[in-house]
C-alpha positions in Angstrom: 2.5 4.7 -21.9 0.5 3.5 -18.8 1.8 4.8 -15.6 0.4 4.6 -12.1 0.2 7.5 -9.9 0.7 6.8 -5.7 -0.4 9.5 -3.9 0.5 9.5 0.0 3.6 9.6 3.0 7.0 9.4 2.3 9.4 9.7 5.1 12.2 8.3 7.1 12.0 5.4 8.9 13.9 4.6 12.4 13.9 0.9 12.8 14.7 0.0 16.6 15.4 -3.9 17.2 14.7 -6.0 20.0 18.7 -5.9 20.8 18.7 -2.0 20.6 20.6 -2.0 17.6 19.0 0.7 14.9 19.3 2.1 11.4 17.7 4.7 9.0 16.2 4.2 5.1 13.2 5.9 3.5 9.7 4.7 4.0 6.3 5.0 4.2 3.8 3.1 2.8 2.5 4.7 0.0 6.0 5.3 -1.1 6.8 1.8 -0.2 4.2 0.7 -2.5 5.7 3.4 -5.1 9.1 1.6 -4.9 7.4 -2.2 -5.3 5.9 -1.3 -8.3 9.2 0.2 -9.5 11.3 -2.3 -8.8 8.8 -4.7 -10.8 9.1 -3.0 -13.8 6.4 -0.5 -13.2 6.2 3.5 -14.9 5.5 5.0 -11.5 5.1 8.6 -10.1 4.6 9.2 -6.2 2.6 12.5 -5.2 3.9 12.9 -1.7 5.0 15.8 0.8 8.7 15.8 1.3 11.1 18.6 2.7 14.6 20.1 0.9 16.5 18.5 3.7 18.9 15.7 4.6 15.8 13.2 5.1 13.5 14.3 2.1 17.4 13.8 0.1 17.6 10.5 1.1 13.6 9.6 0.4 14.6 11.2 -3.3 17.3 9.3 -4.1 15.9 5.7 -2.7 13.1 6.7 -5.1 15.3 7.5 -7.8 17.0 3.9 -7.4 13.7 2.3 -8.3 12.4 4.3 -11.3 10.1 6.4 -9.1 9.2 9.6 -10.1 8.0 12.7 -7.9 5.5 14.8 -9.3 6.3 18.7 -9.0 5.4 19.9 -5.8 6.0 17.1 -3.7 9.2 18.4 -1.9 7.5 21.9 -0.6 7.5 20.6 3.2 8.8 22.3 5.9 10.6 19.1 7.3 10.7 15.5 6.0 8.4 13.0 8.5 9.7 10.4 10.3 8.7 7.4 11.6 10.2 5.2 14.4 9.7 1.5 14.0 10.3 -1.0 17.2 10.5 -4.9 16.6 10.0 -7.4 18.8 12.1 -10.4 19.1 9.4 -12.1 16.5 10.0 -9.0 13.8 6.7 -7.6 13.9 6.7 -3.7 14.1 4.9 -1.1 16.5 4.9 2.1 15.2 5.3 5.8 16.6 5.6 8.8 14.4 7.4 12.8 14.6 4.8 13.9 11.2 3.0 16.3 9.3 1.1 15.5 6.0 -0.1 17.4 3.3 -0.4 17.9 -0.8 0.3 21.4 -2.3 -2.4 23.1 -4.8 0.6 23.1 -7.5 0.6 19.4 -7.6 0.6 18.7 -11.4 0.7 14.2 -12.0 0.7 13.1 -15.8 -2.5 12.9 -16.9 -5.0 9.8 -16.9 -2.8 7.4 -15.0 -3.7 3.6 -15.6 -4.2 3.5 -11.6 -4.0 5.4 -8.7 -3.1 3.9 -5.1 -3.3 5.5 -2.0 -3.9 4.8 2.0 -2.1 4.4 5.2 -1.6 8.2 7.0 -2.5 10.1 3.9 -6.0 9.0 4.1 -6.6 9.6 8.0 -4.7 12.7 8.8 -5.4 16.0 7.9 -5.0 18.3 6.2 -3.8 16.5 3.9 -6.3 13.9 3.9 -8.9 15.8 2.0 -6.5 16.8 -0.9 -6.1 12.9 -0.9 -10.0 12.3 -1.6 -10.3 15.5 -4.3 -7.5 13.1 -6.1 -9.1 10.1 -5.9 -12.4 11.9 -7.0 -10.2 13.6 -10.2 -9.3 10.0 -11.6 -12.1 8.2 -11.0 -13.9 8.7 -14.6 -10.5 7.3 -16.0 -8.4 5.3 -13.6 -8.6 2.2 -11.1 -8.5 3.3 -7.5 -6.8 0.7 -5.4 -6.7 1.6 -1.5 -4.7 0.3 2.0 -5.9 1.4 5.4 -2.8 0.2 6.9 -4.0 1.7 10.1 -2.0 3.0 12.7 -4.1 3.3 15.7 -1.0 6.3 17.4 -2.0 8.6 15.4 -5.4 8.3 13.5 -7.2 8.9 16.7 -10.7 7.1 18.0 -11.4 4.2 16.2 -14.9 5.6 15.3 -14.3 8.8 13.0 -12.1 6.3 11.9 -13.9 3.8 10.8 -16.3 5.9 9.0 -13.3 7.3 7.1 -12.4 4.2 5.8 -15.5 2.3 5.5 -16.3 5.7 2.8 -13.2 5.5 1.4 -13.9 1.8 0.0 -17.2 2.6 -1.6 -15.1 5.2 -3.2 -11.9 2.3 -5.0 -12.0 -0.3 -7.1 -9.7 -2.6 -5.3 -8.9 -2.5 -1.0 -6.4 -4.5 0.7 -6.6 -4.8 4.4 -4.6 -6.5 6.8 -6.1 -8.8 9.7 -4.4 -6.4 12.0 -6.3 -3.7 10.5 -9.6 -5.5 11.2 -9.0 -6.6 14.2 -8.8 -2.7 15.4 -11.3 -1.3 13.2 -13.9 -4.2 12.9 -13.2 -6.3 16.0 -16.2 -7.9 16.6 -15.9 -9.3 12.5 -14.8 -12.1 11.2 -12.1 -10.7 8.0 -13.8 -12.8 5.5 -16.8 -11.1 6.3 -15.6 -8.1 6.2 -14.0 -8.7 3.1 -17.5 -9.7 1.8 -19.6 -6.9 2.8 -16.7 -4.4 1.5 -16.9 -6.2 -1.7 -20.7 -5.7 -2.1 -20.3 -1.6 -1.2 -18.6 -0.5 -4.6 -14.8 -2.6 -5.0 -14.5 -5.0 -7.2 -11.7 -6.7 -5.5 -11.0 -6.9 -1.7 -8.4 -8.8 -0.2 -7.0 -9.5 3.0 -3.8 -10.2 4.2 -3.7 -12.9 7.0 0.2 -12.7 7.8 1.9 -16.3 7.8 -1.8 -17.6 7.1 -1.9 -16.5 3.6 -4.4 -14.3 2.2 -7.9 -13.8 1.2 -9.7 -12.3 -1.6 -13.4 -11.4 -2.4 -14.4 -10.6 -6.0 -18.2 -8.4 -6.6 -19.4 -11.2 -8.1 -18.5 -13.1 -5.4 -15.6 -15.7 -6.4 -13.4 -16.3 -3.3 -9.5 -17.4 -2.8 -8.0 -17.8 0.1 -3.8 -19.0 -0.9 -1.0 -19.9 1.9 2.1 -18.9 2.3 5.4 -20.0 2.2 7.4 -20.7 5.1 10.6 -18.3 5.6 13.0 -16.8 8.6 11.4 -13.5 9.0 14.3 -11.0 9.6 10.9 -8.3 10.4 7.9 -7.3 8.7 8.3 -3.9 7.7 7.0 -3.2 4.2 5.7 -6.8 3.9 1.8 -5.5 2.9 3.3 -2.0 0.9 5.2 -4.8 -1.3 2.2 -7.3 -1.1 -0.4 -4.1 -2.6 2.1 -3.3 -5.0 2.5 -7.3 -6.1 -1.8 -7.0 -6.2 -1.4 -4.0 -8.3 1.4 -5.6 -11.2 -0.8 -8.5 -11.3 -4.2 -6.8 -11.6 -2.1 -4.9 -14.7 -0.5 -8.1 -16.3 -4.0 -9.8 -15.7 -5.1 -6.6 -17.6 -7.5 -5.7 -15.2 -6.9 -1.6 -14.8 -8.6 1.6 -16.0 -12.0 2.6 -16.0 -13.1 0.7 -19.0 -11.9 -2.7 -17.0 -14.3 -2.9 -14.1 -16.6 -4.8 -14.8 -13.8 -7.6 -15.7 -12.6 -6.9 -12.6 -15.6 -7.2 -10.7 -16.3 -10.7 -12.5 -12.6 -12.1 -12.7 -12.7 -15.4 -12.4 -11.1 -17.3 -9.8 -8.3 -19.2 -10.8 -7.2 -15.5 -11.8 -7.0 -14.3 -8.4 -5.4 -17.6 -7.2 -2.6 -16.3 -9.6 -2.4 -13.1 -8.5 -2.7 -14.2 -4.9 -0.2 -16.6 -5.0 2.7 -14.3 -6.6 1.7 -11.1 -3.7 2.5 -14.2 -1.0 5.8 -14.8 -2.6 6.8 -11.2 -2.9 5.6 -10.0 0.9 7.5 -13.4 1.7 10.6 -12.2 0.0 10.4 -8.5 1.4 9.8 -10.5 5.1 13.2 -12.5 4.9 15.6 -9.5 4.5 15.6 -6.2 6.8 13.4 -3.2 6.1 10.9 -2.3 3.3 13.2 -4.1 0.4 10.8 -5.6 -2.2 11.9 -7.6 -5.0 12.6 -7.5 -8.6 11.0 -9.7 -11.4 14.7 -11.7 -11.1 14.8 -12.0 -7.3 11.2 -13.5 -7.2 12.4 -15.7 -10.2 15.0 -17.4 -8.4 13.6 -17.4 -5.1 12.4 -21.1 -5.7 8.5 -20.0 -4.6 
């Protein structure tokens, strides 16, 4: 059966409001993305770096709820990370993190997964962070590679090694998803559409880029480009918005049957009212996941009734 195989953080994330009021749920974006593709149906394995404690319990068992698996090896931490996320009175999220990151040498996946995701810390921080590209280098031959910055400027350090890091990591997928924010730090004197262009002649076949309530953007190698809106909504924050927005651009790269090795060049050349489609329904579901607390994604049924 296809799977798809997610390979970076999972941890524990302290949401601080603007009223001072807190809580505590399991996060991460990789495992975010993990738990978007679970809930929409998706046979999904996270590769991550967890510890046998309290926290790394409570990242298992949120995982569990949403049909992901963890490979073997992925709970050999010392400690479980954690993040600590502070809204402003608009929702939106600044980030500091308490974190280590790192894959074991046992790590065994299922072979030949359909697609492999990764980004965010995993990519940036080492050690870790090489483990992360001798993966990526492993599944190439057979698998798309799909990819999210999801910068967080804290803790990845200058903005230069940084850049080069991620600027080699696109040549490197097949689809990249990138937020304006991200940009706006790593490419500041670029316009996103741009960026998204040039990306999209380096190697991907697909690059999008989120615009937050301005919709979204997407560049195929051939050159077709969408831009969709998106729908208006009370945002309770924006945690997880773009985890469950990559793993909406991942389900409908797979309905559109666009993944594995053998589909790149239809992905390259997609046409597109295609990735108006696929556009569209990543809007709805980052929508959704904004009008409700914390990195909560959807279901097929939720985005159903949702009326978008």
């Amino acid at each position: 059966m296809d799977h798809a195989l997610v390979v970076g953080e999972a941890l524990v994330d302290v949401v601080v409001r603007a009223d001072a009021t807190s809580d505590r749920h399991p996060g991460g974006s990789p495992a975010n993305v993990a738990v978007g593709l679970g809930r929409l149906g998706r046979d999904v394995e996270l590769a991550t770096w967890i510890g046998d404690d309290d926290d790394g319990a409570k990242v298992r068992d949120h995982l569990g709820a949403s049909g992901v698996r963890l490979v073997a090896g992925s709970e050999t931490a010392q400690r479980t990370s954690v993040a600590t996320a502070r809204l402003d009175p608009g929702g939106a999220a600044a980030y500091t993190f308490d974190l280590a990151w790192d894959l074991p040498t046992e790590l065994v996946p299922r072979p030949a997964p359909l697609v492999v995701h990764t980004g965010s810390i995993a990519t940036l921080l080492p050690p870790g962070a090489d483990a992360v590209t001798c993966v990526l280098d492993q599944h190439r031959p057979t698998s798309t590679i799909t990819y999210d910055p999801n910068l967080r400027p804290s803790i990845v350090g200058p903005v230069g090694p940084a850049r080069r890091t991620v600027e080699h990591l696109v040549t490197m997928c097949d689809v990249v998803k990138a937020s304006a924010e991200d940009l706006a730090w790593l490419l500041p004197d670029e316009d996103p559409a741009d960026v998204a262009t040039r990306w999209a002649s380096a190697g991907p076949g697909l690059v999008v880029v989120t615009l937050g309530s301005a919709g979204a953007l997407a560049v195929t190698a051939a050159g077709a480009k969408v831009r969709t809106a998106a729908p208006h909504v009370t945002v309770a924050d924006t945690v997880g918005a773009g985890d469950s927005f990559m793993a909406g651009l991942i389900d409908g790269l797979w309905s559109a049957d666009l993944l594995g090795s053998d589909h790149r060049e239809a992905l390259r050349t997609a046409p597109a009212a295609t990735m108006e489609q696929v556009l569209t329904r990543c809007t709805q579901i980052a929508t959704i996941t904004c009008s409700r607390p914390g990195a909560d994604p959807p279901t097929p049924a939720e985005l159903a009734s949702s009326g978008w």
